[in-house]
NUDRENLUM-509759 format. One record per atom (N, C-alpha, C): x, y, z. Coordinates in steps of 0.001 Angstrom, whole numbers, plus 524288, in hexadecimal, padded with zeros to 5 digits. Atoms other than C-alpha are relative to their C-alpha. Layout:
BEGIN
XYZ
...
END
This chain:
BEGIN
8058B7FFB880177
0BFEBD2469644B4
7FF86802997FAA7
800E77FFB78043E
0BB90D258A6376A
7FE62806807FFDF
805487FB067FD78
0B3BAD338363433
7F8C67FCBB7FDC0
804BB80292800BA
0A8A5D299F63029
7FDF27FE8C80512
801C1801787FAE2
0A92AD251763D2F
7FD12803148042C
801C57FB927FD32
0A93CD325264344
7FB70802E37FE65
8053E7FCBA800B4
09E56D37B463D05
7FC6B7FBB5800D8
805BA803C87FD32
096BAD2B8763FC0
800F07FF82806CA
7FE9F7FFF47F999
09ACCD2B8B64E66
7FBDF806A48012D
8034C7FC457FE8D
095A9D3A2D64D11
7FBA78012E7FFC8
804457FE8B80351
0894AD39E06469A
7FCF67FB9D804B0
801E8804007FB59
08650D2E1E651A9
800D58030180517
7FEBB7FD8F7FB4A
08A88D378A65C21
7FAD2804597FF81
803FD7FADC8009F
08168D439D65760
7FBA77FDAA80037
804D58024B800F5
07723D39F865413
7FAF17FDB7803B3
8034F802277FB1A
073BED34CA660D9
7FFDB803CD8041C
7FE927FBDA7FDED
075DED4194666D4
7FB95806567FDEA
804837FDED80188
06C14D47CC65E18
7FB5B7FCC7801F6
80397805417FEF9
06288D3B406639F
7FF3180270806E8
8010F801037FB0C
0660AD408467220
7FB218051C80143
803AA7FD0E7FC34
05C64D488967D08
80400805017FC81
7FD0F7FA2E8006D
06137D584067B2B
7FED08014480439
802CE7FD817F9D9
061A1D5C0768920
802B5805E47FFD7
8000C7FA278011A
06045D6B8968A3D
803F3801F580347
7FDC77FCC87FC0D
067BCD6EDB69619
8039C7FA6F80338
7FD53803CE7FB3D
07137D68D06A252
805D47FEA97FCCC
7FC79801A3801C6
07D51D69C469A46
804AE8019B805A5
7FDA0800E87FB3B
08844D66816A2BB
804388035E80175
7FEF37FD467FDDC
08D5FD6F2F6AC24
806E6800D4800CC
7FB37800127FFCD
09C78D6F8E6A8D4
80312802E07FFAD
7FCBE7FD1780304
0A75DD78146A553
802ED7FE0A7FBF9
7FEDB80162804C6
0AA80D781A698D7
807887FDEC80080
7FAC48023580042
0B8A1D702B69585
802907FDE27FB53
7FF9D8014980638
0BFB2D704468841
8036C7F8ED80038
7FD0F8047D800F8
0C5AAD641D681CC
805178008580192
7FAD0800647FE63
0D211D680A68537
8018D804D1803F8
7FDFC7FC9A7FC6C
0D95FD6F2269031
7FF36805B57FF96
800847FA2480076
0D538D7D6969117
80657801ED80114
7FAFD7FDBB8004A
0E21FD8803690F1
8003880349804A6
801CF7FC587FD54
0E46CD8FEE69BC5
7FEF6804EF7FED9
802D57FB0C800BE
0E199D9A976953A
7FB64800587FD57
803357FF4680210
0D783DA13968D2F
8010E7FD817F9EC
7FE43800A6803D8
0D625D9BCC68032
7FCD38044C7FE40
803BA7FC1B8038B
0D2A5DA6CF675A6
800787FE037FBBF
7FFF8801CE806A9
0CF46DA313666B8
7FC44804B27FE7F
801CE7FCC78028B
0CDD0DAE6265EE1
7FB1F7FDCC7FADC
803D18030E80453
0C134DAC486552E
8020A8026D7FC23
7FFFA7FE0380307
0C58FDAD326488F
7FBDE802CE7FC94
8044C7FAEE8045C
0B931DB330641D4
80349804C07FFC2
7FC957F9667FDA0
0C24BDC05964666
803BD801087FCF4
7FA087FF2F80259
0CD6FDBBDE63E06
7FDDB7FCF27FB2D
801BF8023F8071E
0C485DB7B963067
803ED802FA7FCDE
7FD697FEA480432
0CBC3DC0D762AFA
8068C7FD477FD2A
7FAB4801637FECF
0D8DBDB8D962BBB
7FFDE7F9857FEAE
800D08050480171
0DBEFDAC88626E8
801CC7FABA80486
7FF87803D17FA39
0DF74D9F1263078
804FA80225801C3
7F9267FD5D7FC6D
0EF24DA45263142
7FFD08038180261
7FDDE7FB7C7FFA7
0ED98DB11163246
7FBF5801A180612
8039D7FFE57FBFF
0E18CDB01763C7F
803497FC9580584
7FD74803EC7FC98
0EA0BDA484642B7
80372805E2803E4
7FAB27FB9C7FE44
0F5DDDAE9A64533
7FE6C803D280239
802257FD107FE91
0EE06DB8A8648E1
7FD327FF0F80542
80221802407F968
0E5A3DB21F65663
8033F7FEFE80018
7FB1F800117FD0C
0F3A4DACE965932
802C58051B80149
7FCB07FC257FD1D
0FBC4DB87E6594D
7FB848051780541
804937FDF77FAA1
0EF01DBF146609B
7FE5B7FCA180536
7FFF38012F7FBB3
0EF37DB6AB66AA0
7FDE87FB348024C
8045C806658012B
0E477DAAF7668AA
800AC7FE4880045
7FEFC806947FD93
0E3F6D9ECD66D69
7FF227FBA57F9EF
8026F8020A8059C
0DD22D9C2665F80
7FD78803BE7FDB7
803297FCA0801D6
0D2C3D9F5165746
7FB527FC477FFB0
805E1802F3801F4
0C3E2D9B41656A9
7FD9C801247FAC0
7FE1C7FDA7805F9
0C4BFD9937649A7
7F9767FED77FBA1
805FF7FF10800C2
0B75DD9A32641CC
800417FD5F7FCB9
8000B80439804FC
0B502D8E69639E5
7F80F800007FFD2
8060E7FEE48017F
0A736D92B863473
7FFA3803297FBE4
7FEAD7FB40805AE
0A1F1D9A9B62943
8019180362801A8
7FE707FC6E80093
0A74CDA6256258B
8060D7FFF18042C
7FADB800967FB3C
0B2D5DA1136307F
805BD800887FD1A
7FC3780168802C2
0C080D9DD262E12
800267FAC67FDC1
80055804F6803A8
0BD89D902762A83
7FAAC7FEF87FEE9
8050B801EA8014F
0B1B9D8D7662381
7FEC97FAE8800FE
801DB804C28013F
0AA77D816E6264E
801127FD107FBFF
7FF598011180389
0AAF8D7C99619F8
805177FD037FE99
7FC6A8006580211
0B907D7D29619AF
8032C7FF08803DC
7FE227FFAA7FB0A
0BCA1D79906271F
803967FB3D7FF7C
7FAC9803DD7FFB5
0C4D6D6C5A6247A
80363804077FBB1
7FD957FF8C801DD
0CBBCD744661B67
8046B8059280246
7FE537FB177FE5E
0CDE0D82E662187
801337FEC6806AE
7FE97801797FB08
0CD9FD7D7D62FCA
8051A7FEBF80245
7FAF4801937FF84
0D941D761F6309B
804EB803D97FEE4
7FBCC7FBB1800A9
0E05CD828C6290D
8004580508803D3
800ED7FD497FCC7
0DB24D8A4663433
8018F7FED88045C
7FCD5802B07FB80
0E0FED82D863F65
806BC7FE927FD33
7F96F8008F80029
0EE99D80826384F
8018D806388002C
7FE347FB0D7FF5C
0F03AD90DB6370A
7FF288007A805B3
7FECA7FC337FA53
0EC1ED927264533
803037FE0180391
7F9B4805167FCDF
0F5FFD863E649A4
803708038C80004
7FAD77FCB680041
10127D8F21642AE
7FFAB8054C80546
7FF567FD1C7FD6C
0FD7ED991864D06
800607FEFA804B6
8004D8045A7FA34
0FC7AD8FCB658FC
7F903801B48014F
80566800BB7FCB2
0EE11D91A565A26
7FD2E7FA3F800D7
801D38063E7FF6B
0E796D84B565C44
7FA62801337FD67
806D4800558020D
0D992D81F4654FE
7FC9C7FE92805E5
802D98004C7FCC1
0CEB6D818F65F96
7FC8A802CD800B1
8050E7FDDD80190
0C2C0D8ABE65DFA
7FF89802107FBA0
8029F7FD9380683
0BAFBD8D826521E
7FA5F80079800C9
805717FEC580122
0AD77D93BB64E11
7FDFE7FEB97FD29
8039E8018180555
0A3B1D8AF964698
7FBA38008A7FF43
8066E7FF3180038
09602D8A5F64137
7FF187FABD80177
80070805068042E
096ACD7D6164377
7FA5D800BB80604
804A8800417FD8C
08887D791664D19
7FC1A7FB7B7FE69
8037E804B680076
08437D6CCA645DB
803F87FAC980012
7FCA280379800A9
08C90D604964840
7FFD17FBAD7FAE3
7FF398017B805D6
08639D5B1A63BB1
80091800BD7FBA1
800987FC4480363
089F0D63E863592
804DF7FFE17FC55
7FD4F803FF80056
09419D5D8E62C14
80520805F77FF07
7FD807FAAE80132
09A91D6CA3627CF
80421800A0805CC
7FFF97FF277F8F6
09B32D6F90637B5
802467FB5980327
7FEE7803217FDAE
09EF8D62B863BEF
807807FF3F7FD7B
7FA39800578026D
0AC00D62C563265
8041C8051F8036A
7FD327FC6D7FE82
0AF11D6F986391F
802707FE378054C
7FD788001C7FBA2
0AFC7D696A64608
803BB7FB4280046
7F99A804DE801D5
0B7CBD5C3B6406D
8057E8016A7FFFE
7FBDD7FCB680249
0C10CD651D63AFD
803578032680406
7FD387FBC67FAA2
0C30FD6D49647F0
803E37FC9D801C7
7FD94804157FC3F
0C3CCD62B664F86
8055E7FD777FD73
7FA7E801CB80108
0CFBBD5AF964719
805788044680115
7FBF17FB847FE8C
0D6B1D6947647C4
8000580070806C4
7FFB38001F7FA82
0D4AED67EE6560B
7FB748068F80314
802F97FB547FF02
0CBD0D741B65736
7FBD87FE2680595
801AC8000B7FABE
0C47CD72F5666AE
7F8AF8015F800F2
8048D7FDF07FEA5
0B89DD7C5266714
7FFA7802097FC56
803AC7FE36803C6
0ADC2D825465D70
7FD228028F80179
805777FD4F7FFD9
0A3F3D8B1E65C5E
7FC177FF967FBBA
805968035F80367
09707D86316572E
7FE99804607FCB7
803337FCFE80266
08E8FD8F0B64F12
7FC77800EA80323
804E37FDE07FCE0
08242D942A653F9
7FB847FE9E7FD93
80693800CD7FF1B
073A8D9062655A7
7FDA4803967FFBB
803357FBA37FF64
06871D975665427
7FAA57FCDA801E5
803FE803127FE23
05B07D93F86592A
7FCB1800747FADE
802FE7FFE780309
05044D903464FD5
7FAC88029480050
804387FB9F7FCF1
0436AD987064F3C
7FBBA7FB5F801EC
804D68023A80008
03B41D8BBB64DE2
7FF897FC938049D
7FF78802867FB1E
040FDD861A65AEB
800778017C80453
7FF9E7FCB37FC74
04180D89EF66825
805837FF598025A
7F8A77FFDA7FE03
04D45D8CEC66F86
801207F8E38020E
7FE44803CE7FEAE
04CC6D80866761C
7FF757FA997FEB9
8000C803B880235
04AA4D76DB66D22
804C6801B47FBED
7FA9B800BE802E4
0560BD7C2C66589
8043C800A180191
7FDE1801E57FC42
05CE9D7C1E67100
803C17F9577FF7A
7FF61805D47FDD7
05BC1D6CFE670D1
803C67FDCE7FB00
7FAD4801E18041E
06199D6C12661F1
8039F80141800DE
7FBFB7FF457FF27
06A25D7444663F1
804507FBB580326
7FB3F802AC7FB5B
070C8D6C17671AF
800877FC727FB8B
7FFFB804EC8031F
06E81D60C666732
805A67FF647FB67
7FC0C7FDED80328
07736D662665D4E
804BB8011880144
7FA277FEB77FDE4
081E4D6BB6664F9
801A97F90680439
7FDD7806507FBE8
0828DD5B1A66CA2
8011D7FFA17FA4B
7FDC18022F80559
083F4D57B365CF0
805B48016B7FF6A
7FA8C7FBFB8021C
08FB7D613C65B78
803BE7FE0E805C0
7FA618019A7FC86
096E0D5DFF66968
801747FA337FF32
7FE02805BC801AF
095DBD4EF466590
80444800C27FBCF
7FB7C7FD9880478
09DBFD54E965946
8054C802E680418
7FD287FE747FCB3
0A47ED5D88661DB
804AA7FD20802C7
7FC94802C57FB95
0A95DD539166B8C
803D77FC117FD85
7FE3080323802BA
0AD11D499D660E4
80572802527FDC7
7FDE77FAC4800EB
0B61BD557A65B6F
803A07FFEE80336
7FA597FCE77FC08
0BC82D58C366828
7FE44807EF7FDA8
8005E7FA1F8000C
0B4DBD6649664E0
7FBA38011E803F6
8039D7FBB97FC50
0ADCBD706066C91
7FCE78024B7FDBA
802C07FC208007C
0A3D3D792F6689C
7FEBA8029B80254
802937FC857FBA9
09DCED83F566D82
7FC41803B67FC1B
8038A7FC1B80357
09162D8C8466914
800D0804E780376
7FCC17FB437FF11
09410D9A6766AD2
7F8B5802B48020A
803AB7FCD27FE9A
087D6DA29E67174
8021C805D87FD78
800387FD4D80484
084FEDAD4B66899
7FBCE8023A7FF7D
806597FC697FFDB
07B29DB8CD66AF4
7FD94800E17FA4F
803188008980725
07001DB8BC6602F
7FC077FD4A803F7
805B5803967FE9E
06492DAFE565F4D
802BE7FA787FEDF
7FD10802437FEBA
0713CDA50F65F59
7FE547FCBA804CA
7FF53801BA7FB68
06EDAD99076682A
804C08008A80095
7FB1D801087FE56
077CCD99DC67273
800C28079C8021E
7FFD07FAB97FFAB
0765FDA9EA67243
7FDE17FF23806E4
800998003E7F9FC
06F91DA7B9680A6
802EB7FD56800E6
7FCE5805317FEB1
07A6BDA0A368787
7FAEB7FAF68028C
80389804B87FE4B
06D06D986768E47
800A37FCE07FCED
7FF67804BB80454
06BEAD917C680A9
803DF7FA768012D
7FC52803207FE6D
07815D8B6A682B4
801127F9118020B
7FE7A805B27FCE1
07848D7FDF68CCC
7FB957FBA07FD52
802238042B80275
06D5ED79896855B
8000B7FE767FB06
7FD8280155804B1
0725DD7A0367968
8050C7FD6F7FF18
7F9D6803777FFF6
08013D74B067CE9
800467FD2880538
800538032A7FD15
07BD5D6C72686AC
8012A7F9097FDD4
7FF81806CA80352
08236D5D9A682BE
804207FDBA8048E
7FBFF802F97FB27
08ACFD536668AB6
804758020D7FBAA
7FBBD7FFC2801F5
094CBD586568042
801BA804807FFF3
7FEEE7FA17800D9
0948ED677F68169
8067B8007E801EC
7FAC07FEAD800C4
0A23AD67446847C
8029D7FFA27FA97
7FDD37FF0C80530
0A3EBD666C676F3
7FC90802FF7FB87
8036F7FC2D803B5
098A4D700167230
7FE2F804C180331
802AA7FD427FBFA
0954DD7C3467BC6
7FF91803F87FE18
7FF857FBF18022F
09773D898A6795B
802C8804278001B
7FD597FC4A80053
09EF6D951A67526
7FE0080389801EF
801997FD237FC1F
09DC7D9EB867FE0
80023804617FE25
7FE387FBE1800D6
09BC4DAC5967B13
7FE7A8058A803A8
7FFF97FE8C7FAC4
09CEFDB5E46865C
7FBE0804F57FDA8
802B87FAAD801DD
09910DC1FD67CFB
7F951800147FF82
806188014D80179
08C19DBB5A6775C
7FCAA7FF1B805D4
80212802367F9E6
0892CDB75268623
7FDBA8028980248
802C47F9B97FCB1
088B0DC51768B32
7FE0B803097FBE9
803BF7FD9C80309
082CCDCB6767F93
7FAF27FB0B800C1
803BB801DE7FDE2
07830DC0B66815F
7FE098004780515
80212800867FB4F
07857DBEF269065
7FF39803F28028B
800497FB137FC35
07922DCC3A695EE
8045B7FF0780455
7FDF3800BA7FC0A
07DCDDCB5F6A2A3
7FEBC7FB4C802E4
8004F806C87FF3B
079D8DBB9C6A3DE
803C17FD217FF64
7FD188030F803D2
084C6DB78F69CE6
804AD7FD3D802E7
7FE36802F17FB73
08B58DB2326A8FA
7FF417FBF180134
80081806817FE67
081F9DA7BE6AA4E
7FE527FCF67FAB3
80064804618045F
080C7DA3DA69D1E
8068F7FEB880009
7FA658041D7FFC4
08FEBDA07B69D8A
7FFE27FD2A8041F
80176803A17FDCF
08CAED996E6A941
7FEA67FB4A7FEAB
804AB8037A8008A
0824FD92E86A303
804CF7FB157FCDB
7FEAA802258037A
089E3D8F3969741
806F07FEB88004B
7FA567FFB77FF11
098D3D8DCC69D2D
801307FB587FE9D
7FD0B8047C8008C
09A39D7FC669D3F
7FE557FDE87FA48
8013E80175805CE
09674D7F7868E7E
803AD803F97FCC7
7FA8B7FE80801CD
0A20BD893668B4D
802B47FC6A7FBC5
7FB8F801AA8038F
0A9FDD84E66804A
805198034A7FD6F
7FCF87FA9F801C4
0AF91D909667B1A
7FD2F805187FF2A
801107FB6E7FFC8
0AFC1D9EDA67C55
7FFF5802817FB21
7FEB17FC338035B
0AD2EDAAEE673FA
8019E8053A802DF
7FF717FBCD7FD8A
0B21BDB7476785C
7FF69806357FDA2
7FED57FBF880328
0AE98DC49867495
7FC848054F8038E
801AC800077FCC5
0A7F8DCF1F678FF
7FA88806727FC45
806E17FD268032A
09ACCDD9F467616
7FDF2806D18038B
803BF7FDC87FCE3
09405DE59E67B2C
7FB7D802AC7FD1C
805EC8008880382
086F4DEA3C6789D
80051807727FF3B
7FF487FA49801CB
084B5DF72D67002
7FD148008B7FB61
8052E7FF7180595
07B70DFC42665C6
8024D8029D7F96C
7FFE67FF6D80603
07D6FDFA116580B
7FB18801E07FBCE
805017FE5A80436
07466E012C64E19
7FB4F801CF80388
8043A7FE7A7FD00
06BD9E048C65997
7FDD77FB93802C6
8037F805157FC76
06A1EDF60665E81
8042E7FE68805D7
7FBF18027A7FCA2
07166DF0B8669EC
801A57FAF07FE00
7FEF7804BB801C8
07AA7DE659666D4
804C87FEE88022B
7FB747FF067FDA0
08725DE00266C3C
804497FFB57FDE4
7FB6780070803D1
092C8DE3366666E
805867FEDC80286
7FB49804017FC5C
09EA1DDBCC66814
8069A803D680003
7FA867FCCD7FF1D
0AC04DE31D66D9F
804E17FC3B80126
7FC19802507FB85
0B905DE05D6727C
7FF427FD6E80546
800CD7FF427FAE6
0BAD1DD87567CE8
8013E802EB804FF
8001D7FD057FBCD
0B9FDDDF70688BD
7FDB0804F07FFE4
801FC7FBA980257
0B269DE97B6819D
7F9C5800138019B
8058D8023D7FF7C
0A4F6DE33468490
7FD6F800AB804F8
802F4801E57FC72
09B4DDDD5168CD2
801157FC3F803D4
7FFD2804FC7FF89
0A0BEDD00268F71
803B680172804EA
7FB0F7FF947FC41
0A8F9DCFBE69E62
802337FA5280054
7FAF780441800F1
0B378DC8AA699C6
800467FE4880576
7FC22802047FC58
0B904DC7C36A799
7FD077FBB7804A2
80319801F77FB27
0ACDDDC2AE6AF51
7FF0C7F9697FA50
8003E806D98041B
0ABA4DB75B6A22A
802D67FF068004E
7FDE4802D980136
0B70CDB4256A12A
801997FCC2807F4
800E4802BF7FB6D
0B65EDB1F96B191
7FC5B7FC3F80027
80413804B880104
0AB7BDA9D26AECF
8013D7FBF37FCA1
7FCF1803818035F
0B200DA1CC6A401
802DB7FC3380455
7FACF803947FD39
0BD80D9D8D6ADBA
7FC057FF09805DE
804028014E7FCC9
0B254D9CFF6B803
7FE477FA307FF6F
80327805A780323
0AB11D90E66AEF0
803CD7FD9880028
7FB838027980075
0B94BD8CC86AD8F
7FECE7FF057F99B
8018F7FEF88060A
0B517D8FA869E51
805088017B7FD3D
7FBFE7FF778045A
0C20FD8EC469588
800297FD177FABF
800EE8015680458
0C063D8D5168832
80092801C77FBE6
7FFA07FB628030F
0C30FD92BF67C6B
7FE0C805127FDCE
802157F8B47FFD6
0C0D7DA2CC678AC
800667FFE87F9EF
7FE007FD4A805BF
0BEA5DA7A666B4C
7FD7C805F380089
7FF837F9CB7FF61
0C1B7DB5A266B72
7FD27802907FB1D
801C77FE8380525
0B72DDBBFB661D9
800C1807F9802B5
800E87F96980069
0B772DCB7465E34
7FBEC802817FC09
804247FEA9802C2
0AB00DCFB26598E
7FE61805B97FE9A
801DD7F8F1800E8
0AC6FDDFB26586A
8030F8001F7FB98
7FE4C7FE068038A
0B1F0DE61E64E1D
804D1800417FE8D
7FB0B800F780030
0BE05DE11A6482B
8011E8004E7FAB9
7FF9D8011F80752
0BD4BDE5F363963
7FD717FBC87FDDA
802C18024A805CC
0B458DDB2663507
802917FA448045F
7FDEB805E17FC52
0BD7DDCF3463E3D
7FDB68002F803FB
802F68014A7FC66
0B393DD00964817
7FA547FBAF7FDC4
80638803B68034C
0A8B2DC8E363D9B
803587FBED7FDB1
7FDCE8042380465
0B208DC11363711
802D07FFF57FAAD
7FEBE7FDA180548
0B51BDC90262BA6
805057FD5A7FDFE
7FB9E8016380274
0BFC2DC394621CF
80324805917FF85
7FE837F9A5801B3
0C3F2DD28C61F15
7FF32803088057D
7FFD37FBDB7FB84
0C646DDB9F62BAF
800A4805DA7FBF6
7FFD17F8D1800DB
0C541DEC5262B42
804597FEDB805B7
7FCD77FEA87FCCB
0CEB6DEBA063613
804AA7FDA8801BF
7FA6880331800F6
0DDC1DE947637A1
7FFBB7F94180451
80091805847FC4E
0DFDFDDB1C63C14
8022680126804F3
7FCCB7FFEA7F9DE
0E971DDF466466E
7FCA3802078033D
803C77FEA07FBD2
0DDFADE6D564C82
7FC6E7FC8B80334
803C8803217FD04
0D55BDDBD764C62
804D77FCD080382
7FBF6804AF7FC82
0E03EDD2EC6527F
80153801E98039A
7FF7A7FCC57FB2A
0E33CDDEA265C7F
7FA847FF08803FC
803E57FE827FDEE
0D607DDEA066004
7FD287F86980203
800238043280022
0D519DCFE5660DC
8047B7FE3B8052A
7FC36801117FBD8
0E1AEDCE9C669B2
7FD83802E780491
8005F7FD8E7FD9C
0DC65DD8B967197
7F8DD7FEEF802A8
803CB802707FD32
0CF7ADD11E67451
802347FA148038B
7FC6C8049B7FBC8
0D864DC4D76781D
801A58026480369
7FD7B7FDB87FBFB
0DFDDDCD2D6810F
7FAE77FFBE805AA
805BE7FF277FCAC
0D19FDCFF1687D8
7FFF37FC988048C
8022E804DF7FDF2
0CD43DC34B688B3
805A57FCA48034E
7FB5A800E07FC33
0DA69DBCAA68DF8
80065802378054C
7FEB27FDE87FA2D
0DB93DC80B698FD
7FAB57FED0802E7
80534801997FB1C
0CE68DC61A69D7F
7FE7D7FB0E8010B
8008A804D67FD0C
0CED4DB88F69E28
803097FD04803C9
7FC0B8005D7FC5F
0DAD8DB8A66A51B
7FF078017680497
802627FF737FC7B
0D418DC1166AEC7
7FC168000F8023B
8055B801E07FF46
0C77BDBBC66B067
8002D7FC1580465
END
């Protein structure tokens, strides 16, 4: 097939698909099931934002000898591969993490419009490297609409992107994300990624944002939203007053709020296996934001990095 062909095959796929009903709810009641054989174990993919400071080798070598299955590697601004430059830096980013035996298979994009011709090269590009699952960018609601009419673009938008998606052989997933972030209530959710294709667009599960949003609900919003699983985030929070406000600040795991042992029983409960990207959001010299430049020795952060894998591994072992 030509790529004249394929983009006219696609633009006829989105086209009549933008033409259909948007039905809000009744998405189908499944457990989620990747394209290819799950592992028996846990998979972990360290997010690189953690390791900006480090270039593709030295980041490569580094989640290998720590322990990683991979890395969820941040192809977005300010990332390790810029948009922009993604047929060019992409490909050099999957041959350094080959030399280490990691395999390409999760990454963090902005991407959220399938016509979006920037965003659409990023997921061409994955896909020929063989890359699996994504994480979308984030939504916001508009002031001049109501929730549930932007609801309805939204589902509209994310059926555009799994027709892309599925064509691909990729996954997506939108990440819930406390704020004024759709998707911050896990409710949002099922009607926004409600499609006959959501196995190839659902969402990135984040356990932390779940229970800093849900309170002590946050049981049945993974319920709600289990069989729309695509991939995990893992990290973890507790709540404490900064400057005099309350706010939740993010710790070690096992340091927190989040009971690892009763989620991750609920995970293997749903029969939910899928990929993990291990984020560390406290204080790591500056590699907790992304920083190119750390204040603190690398071996610390990489101690302190092994020593959140260790965590997560034992408690999912005994869960």
């Amino acid at each position: 097939m030509t790529k004249a062909d394929y983009n006219r095959r696609r633009f006829m796929k989105l086209s009549a698909a933008t033409l259909a009903a948007v039905p809000l709810m009744g998405f189908e009641n499944t457990v989620y099931s990747t394209l290819t054989p799950p592992s028996q174990d846990i998979e972990v993919y360290l997010f690189s934002k953690h390791l900006q400071f480090l270039g593709f080798k030295d980041m490569s070598e580094a989640a290998a000898e720590m322990g990683f299955n991979g890395l969820d590697l941040t192809v977005r601004p300010k990332g390790h591969v810029l948009p922009d430059r993604v047929t060019d830096d992409l490909p050099k980013a999957v041959d350094a993490m080959k030399k280490f035996g990691l395999a390409p298979k999760l990454m963090t994009t902005n991407v959220v419009d399938s016509t979006n011709p920037v965003q659409l090269q990023i997921l061409e590009t994955a896909s020929k490297l063989n890359f699996t699952h994504y994480r979308t960018g984030w939504l916001k609601y508009p002031e001049d609409k109501n929730i549930v009419a932007s609801q309805a673009i939204f589902n509209q938008q994310f059926r555009n992107l799994a027709i892309v998606n599925k064509e691909l052989g990729l996954i997506g997933g939108y990440q819930n994300h406390t704020g004024k972030h759709v998707g911050a209530p896990i409710w949002d959710l099922p009607p926004i990624l409600d499609n006959e294709n959501n196995k190839f667009m659902g969402c990135q599960y984040d356990i932390r944002h779940a229970v800093a949003e849900g309170g002590g609900s946050w049981e049945l919003g993974l319920k709600l939203v289990a069989p729309l699983i695509r991939s995990i985030v893992i990290k973890d929070f507790k709540w404490g007053k900064v400057d005099g406000k309350w706010k939740p600040i993010n710790v070690p795991l096992g340091e927190g709020m989040v009971d690892f042992t009763n989620y991750f029983s609920l995970l293997k409960k749903y029969k939910i296996k899928v990929p993990v990207s291990l984020h560390l959001e406290y204080d790591l010299g500056g590699a907790e934001h992304g920083a190119s430049t750390i204040s603190m020795d690398k071996k610390e952060v990489f101690n302190q990095m092994k020593k959140d894998l260790s965590f997560l591994r034992a408690k999912w072992a005994n869960a």
